[in-house]
N, C-alpha and C positions, 0 to 999 in steps of 0.2 A: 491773487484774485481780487476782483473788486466785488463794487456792491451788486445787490441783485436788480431784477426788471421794475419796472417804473409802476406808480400806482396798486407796491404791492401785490404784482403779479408773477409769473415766471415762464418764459418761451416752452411752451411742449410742441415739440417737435416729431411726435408719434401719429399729430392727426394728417389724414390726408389735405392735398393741398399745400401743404406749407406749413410754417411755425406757426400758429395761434397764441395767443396770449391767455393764461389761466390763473386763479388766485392761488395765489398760496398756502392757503389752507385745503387746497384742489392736490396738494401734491402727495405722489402716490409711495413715498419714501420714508414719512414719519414714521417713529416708532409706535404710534400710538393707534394706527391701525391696525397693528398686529396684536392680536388680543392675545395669544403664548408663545412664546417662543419653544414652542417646540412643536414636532408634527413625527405622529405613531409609521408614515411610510416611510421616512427619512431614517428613521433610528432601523425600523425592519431591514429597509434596504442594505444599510452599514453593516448593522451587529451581522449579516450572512454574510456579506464580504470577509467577516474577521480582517479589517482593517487595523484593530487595536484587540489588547487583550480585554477579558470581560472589567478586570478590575483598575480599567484603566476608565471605561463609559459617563461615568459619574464626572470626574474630573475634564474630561473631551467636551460633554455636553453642558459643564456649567461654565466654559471657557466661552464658546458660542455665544452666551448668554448674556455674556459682559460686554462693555463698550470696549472695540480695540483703541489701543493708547496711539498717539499722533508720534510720526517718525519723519524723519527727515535726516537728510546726507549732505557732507558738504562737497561742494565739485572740487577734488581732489588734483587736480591738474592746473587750477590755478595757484598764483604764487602765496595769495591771500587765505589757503586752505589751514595752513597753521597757525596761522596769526589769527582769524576768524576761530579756531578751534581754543587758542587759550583764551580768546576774548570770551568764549563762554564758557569755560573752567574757570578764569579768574576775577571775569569782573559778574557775570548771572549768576553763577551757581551760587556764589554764597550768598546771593542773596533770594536765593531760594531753595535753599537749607533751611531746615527748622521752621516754615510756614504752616501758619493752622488757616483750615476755615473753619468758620462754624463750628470752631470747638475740636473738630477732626485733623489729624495731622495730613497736609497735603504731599507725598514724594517729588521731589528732586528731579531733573533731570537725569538719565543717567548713560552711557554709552552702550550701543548696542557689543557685546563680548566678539561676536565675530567680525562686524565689516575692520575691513582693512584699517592702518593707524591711525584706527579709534575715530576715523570721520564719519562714523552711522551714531546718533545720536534717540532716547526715547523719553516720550511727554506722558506721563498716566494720568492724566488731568483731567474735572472736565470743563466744560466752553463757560460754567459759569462761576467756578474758580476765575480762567484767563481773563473775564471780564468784570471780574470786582476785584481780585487780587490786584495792586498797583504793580508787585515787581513780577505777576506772570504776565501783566497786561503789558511791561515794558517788555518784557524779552520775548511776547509774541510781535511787539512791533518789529523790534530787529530780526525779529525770523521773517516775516512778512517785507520787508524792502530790500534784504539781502537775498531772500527767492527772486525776487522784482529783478534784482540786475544779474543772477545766477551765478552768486555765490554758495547761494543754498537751493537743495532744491525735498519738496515737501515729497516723498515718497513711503509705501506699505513697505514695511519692512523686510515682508518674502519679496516682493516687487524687485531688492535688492538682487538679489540671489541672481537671477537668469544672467547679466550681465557679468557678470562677476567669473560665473565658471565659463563664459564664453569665451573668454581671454584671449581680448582685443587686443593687436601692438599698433603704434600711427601707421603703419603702411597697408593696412588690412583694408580689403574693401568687402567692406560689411552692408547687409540687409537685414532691414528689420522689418517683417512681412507685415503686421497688423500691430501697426506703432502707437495708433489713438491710445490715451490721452499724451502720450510722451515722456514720461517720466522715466521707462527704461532706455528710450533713445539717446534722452539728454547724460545717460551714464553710459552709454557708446559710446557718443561725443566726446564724452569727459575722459573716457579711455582710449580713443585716439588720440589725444593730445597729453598725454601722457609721455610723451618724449622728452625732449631737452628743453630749457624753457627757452620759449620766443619761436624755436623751431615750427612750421607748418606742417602739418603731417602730411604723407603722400599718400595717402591710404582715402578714404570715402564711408560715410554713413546714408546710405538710402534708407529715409524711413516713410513708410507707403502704409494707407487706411483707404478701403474701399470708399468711406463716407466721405462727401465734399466737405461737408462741414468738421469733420473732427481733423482733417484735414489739414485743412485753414488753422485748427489750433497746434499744429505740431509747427508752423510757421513759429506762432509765438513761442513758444518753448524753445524751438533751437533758437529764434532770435537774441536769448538769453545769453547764451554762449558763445554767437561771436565766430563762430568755423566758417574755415571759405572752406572746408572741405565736405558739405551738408547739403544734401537735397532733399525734395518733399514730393511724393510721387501720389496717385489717388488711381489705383488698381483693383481690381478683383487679386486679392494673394494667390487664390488655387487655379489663377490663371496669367499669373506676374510672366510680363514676354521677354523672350531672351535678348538681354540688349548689346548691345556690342561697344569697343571700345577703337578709338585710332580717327582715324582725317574723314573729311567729308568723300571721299573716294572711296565707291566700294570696295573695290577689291584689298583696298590696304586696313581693311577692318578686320578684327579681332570679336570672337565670343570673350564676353566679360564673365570671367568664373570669380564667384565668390568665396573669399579667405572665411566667412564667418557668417553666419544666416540665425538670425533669432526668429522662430515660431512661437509666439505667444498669443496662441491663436481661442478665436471665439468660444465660449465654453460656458456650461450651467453655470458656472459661479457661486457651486454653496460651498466654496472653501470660505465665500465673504459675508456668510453668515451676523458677524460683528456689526456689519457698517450696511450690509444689505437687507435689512430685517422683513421686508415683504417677502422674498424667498422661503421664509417658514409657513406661509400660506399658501403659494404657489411647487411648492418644490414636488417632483414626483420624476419617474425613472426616467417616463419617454422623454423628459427634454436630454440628456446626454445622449442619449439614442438615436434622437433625430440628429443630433451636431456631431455624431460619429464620423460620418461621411465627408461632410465639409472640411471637418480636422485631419483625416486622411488624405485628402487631396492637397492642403495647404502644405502638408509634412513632406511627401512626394515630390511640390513641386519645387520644394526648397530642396529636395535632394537632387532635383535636376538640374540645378544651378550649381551647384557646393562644386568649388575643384578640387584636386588632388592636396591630400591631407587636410582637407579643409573641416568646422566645426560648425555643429547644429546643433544650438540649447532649444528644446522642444518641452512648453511650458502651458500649463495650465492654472486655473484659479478655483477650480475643482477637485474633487477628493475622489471622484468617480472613475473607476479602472476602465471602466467602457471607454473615455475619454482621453485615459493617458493612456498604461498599460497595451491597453488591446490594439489605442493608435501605432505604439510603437511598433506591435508583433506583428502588424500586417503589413507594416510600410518595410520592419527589415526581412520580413517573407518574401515581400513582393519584389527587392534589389540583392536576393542570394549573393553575397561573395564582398557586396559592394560596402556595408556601413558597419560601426560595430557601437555597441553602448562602450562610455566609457564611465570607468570607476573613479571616482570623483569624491570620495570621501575621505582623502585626506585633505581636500580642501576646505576653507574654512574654519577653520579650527574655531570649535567653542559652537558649533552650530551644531544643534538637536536634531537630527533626523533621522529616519522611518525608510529604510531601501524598499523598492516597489516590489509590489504583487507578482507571484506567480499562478496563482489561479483568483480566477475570480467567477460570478454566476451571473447571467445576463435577465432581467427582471422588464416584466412591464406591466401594466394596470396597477389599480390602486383596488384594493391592497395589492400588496405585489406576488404574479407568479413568477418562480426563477425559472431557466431550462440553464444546462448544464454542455448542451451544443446545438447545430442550427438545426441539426437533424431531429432532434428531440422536440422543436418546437414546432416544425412543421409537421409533426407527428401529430401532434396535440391539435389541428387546426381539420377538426373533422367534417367538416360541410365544406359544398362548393365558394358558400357565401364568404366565408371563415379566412378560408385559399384567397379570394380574390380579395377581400380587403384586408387582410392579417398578413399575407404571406410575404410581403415585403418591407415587414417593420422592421424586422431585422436582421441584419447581413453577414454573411457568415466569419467577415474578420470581425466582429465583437465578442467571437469566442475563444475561450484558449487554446490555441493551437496545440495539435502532439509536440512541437520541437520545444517548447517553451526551454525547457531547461539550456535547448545550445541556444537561447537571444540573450540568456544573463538581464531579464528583468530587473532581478535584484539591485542592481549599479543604478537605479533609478534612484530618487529622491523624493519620501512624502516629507512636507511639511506639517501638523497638528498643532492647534490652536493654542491645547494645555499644554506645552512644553514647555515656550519660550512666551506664550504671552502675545501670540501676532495671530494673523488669519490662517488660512489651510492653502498649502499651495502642491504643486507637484513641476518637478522639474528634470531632464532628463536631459544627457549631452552625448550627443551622434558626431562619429570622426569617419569619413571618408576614406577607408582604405587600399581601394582600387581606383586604380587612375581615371582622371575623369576624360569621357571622349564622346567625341557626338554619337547619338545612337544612331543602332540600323532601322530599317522598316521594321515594326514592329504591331504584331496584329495589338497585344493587348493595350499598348498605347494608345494607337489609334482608337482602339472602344473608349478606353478612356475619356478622349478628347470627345467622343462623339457622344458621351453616353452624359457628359457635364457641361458642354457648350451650351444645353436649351433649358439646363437645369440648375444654372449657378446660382449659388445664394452666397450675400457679399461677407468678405472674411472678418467684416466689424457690424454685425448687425444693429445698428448705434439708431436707427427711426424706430425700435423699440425696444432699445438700452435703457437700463434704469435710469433714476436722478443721477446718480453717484458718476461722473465719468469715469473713473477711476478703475472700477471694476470691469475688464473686459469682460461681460456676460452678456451672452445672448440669448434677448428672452422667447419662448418658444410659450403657446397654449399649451396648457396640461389640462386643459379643462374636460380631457375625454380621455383621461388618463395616458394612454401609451399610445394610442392616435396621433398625440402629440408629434408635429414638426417643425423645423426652424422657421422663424417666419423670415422674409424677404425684406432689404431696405431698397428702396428706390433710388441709392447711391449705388448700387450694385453695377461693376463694368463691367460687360461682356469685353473681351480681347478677339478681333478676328483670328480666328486659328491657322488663318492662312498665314499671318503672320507671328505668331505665337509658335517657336520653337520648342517642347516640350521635350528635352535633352536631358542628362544624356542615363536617364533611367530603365533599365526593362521593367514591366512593372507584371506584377502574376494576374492572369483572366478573373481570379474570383476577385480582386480589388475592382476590379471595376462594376462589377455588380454592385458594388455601397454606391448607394446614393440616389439610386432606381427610384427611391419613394418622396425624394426629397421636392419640397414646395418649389412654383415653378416663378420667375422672374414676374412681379407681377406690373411693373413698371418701367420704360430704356431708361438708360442712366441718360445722368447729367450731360448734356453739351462740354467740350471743354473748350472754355473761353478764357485764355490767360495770355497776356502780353509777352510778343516775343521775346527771347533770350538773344541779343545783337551783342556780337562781339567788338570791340571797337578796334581800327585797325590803329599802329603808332602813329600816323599820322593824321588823324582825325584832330580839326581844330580843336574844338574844346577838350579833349583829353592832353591835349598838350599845350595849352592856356594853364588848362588847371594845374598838371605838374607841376607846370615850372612857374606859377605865382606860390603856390604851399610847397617849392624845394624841396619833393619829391625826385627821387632820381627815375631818369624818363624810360631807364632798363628794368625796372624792378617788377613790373607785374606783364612783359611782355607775352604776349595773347591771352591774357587772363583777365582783362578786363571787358565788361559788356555793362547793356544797359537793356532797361527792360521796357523799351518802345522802338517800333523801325523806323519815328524819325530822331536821325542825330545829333540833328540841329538841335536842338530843344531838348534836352535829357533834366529829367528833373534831377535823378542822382545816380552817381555811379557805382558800380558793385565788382567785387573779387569773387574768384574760388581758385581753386588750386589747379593743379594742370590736369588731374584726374576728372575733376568733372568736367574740366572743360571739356577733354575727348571724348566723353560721355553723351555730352549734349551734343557736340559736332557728326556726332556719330551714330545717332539716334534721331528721330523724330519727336518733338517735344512735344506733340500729339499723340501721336500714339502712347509713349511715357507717361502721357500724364502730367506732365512738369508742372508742378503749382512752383516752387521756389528753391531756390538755389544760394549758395556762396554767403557774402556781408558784405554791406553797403559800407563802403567807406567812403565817395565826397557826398555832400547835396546840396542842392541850389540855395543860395545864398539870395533873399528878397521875395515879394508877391509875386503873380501870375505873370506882371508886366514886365518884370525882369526875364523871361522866358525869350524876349522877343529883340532882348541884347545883342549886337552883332559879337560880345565877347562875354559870356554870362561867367557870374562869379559863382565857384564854389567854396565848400568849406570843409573842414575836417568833420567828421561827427562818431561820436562816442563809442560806437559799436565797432568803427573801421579803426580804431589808434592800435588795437594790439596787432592787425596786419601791418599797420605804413608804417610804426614807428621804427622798423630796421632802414628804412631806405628813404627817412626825411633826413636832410643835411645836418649835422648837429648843431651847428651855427643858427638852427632857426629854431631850433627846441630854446623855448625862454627857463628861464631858472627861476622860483619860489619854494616860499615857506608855509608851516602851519598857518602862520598868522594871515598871510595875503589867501588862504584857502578858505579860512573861516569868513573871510569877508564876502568871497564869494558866495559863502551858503548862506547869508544872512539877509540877504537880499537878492533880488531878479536882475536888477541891472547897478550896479555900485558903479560908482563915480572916478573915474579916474583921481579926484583929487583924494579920495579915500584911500589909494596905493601911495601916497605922497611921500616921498625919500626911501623910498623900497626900491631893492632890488631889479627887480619885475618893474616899477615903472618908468623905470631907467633903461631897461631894454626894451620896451616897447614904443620909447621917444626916440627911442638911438635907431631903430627899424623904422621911422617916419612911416611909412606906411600901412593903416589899419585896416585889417580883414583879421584871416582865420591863423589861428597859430597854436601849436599846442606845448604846454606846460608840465616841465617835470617839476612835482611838489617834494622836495628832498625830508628826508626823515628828522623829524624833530619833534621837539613840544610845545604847548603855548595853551595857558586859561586851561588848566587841567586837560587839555587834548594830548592826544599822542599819535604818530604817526612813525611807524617801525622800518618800512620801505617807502621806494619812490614809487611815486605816484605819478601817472603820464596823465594828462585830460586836456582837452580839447577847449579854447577860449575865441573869442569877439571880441575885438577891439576896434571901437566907433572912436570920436570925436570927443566923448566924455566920455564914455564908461568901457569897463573890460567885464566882459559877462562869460559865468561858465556854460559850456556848452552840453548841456548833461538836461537828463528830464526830472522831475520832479522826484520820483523814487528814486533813483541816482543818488540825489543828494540828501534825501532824506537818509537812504542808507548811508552815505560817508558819513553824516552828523552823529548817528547812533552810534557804529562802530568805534568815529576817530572821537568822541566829545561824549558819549554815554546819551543825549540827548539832541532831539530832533528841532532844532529852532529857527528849521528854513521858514521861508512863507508858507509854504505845502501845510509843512508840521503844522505850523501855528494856526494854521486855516482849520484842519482839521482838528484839532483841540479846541477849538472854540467852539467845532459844530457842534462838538462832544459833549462841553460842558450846558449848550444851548438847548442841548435833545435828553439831556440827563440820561444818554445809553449807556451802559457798560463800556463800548467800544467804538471807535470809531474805524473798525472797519469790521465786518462780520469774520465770523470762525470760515473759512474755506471750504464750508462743508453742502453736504442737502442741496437743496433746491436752490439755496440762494449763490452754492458756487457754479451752479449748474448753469442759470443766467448772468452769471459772470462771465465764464466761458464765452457763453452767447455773445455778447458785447464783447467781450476781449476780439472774437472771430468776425465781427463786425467791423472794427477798427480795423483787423489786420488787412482785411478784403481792401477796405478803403484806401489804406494805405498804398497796397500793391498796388491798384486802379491808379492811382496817383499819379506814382511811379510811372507812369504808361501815358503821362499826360505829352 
């Protein structure tokens, strides 16, 4: 994350019209508005659930109360996931062991007991330790520019979980319905490529957020990673349309079923308690009440996708059984025969958890009255007045069903705050056990469709989403206690139903009654304006210039390369993806889709605007596209270096060819007479206390004087930390100077609050631009 908005302000994006600018002492996340952390409806509401035992409430409630500790995961799938992982057992940890502040002993880093070999990692810090401590402030740097290039990536520790039991292999094609802010996508990603190394996976990760804007940030997150197997879709989830797979010919087209579907969908979010501290003023029954409905339709519609034997991890960020529980009892009521919970608790090992509810009581007003079934409540609703505005606050799959005991609730998973030390989550995993096949005419479908088309509310309600991205919660008015409903973002897509295949589910009459009460669209979504997806044929001039100047072989990405503007001529850069999305987008409408972005950019225009207009425009390699080409660049044009010709690189923006002088490297770069783009394997060695374990590929410029690496500033920042302990590029040095000029703790903020919030902002600002570019 970077720094936050300018003039000590920060983008809210909740008022109508548009982003506005507000101070930051405006922001509605500090701690310090919250005058107790605790609230007498929230405890009421729990302790009748018997969620925990009584003599467990103490320890649950003073977990809340505390700051959750900073976690973070390392992307497992790359080669640098072990070497990264001793770098911070052997050269950080010891030097923060045995650290005091202020007289008080500070803890260690330490590895989370369950994520897989030991790459889940936890920080119990806090932000003003990191930024007066010198060796938490160093090892936050190297957490902060190794997230940058998506080595590491900064994630809640339950956040972990859903991924995990979904159990991705590379050839799955997976969705991930309500993906904002990205964190569990990017460990989709990371477990698709979990294959062989170098291998491309065959498989796919769609990861789709109703909101344009958070959107546009799952761009940046997977651009970390580097997948040509990756796209970025901007959907209503509970109305995600069925896309098909195969040639631009209808008839040779395929229904695309899904190997794996993650629902980690909208929800109260007082599992986030920790980090979400305004929730203890606002918290009360009717908001999971009202998000009932929405979360049953998102779970539904992910079952009508799922194929044969396929998985569904169905997640919340909520402690509230309305939410999970009851979501589950009505979705596998409503598909008899078709899905089963699966038991999951030998997975994980070392992981604390709580199997889900079989009974629960459905609550609304403050204080809270419970009813015990839907018949009870409507019982209770003794005037006409009562009837007409009460009577459809709550719908009858929020209650226990008679069959509960044959769904095996229990296979469910609570997370709790006191156990382990992390937030409150809830997770559940759905397997497909009747073959999947289009459905027939079905009445209650149809209602379905008809009774949610004029009534959709988007599945990231993010126009009034807390600061915190992080937390998928959707905030709803409790201000009238159980009156309370979801509110509406103006990102919301309606999908035409005419084209919206809703398959291949039967779903039961009384499901579609949820949802009767729910707030209505109160704005058309976005336009979608995004530059086409052109595939480039083999014989397009400049894709075959640029091969064969960068000794690409001219077979290696045949029909899988496109560019993101219809005209050819002029392409600013060109990009991959695998042959799975290519059928995907061939085969689909990138309008209707949604299609914000796709695949990795591997060449780009080499020179200003006026090089565009080149009868033979130069490209060049660039950083994100070397782990695709480097199988099928000529080995003959891969140059060969060392640590020493690397460091030189990072110590300067453009170094001198005479600074290479009797080097290796600048003997094959005089021997190759010709200077453009060429990329460099840095072989393993040491030099000036650096080390370097494996080879290293990266992408160089060679002019007339100088050889420059082709990497951006955090790039290299990251390699200096990792390979040298310290950061002594320009970047670094720039900002250590700011540092030491402004006398801050830090120079760069904690990732957190309002100021990672308009970080985001700008980050998603940049990314737009970019695209737009792209399309020049």
């Amino acid at each position: 994350m970077g720094k936050g908005g300018k003039g000590g302000k920060k983008i809210d994006h909740s008022r109508p019209g548009g982003p506005k600018w507000k101070r930051r002492d405006d922001r509605d996340n500090k701690s310090e508005y919250v005058k107790e952390k605790k609230n007498p409806h929230f405890d009421q509401y729990y302790k009748e659930q018997n969620i925990l035992s009584d003599d467990e409430w103490a320890a649950f409630t003073k977990a809340f109360q505390t700051t959750l500790p900073l976690t973070f995961r390392l992307t497992g799938s790359r080669s640098t996931a072990q070497d990264l992982n001793d770098v911070i057992k052997s050269t950080h940890i010891p030097h923060l062991t045995n650290v005091t502040f202020e007289g008080e002993p500070v803890p260690s880093p330490t590895q989370l007991p369950w994520y897989p070999e030991g790459l889940g990692w936890q920080l119990n810090v806090s932000k003003t330790v990191i930024r007066k401590q010198p060796e938490f402030k160093k090892f936050q740097d190297f957490l902060v520019y190794e997230t940058d290039v998506g080595n590491i990536s900064r994630q809640e520790a339950v956040s972990m979980i859903p991924p995990l039991v979904l159990d991705v292999e590379p050839h799955h094609k997976v969705l991930d319905m309500c993906a904002a802010p990205g964190s569990k996508t990017a460990q989709l990603i990371d477990a698709l490529h979990s294959g062989p190394s170098g291998a491309d996976p065959t498989g796919v990760v769609i990861a789709n957020d109703s909101d344009f804007r958070r959107a546009y940030m799952l761009v940046h997150q997977s651009a970390r990673l580097h997948s040509t197997a990756m796209m970025v879709t901007n959907l209503d989830a509970s109305a995600f349309p069925t896309l098909k797979i195969g040639t631009t010919q209808e008839n040779n087209r395929k229904t695309l079923w899904f190997d794996r579907i993650l629902c980690d969908v909208p929800c109260s979010g007082d599992g986030t308690l920790r980090k979400n501290m305004q929730i203890w003023n606002s918290w009360a029954p009717g908001i999971g009440n009202g998000l009932h409905p929405l979360q049953l339709r998102i779970l539904l519609r992910a079952m009508g996708m799922l194929g044969t034997n396929g998985r569904i991890v169905y997640s919340t960020c909520s402690l509230n059984p309305i939410e999970n529980e009851a979501v589950l009892a009505a979705a596998l009521n409503a598909t008899p025969g078709q899905f089963r919970l699966v038991d999951v608790s030998d997975r994980l090992p070392g992981l604390i958890r709580r199997p889900g509810l079989s009974t629960w009581r459905v609550g609304i007003d403050k204080p809270v009255q419970f009813f015990d079934s839907h018949a009870g409540f409507l019982e209770s609703l003794t005037t006409d007045r009562d009837r007409q505005k009460l009577g459809g606050k709550l719908a009858e799959t929020m209650f226990v069903p008679e069959n509960v005991a044959e769904l095996h609730l229990e296979r469910s998973m609570r997370i709790y705050p006191h156990l382990q030390d992390t937030g409150g989550f809830f997770v559940a995993v759905l397997e497909r056990v009747a073959p999947a096949a289009p459905v027939a005419s079905n009445p209650a479908v149809a209602e379905i469709k008809a009774s949610s088309s004029l009534k959709r509310t988007a599945s990231n309600l993010s126009d009034t989403t807390p600061t915190k991205p992080t937390a998928k919660r959707a905030k709803v008015d409790a201000s009238e206690g159980d009156s309370a409903e979801p509110s509406t973002a103006t990102a919301t897509t309606p999908v035409d139903d005419a084209d919206t295949e809703l398959a291949p589910v039967a779903v039961d009459p009384a499901v579609a009654a949820a949802g009767t009460e729910e707030a209505k669209v109160s704005s058309p979504p976005k336009k979608w304006k995004e530059a086409p997806y052109t595939f480039l044929p083999r014989d397009n001039r400049h894709l075959k210039s640029c091969l064969t100047k960068l000794h690409v072989s001219q077979d290696a990405f045949d029909k899988r390369i496109f560019v993101r503007t219809a005209d050819t001529d002029s392409p600013r850069a060109i990009y991959v993806c695998n042959n799975l999305v290519r059928d995907i987008i061939i085969a689909n409408d990138p309008a209707r889709m949604r299609l914000i972005n796709c695949g990795v950019k591997m060449f780009t225009r080499q020179g200003n605007e006026k090089a565009k207009h080149n009868k033979d425009l130069i490209f060049r390699f660039v950083y994100e596209g070397v782990e695709a080409v480097l199988p099928f660049v000529e080995p003959s044009f891969i140059l060969s270096a060392g640590l020493k010709e690397l460091k030189t690189m990072l110590q300067t923006y453009y170094p001198g060819k005479v600074d290479f002088a009797g080097s290796k490297l600048a003997e094959q770069v005089a021997a190759n007479v010709v200077d453009g783009a060429y990329l460099v394997r840095f072989e393993p060695g040491e030099f000036e206390g650096g080390v370097l374990l494996k080879p290293t590929v990266l992408p160089i410029w060679t002019s007339a004087k100088s050889i420059t690496l082709m990497t951006d500033k955090q790039t290299k920042s990251a390699l200096c930390l990792r390979l040298f302990g310290e950061d002594f590029t320009p970047f670094g040095k720039d900002l250590a100077a700011k540092k030491l000029a402004s006398g801050r703790g830090a120079a760069r903020p904690a990732e957190d609050g309002a100021e990672a919030d308009a970080a985001d902002d700008a980050e998603e600002m940049e990314v737009q631009e970019e695209l737009a570019a792209d399309a020049d």
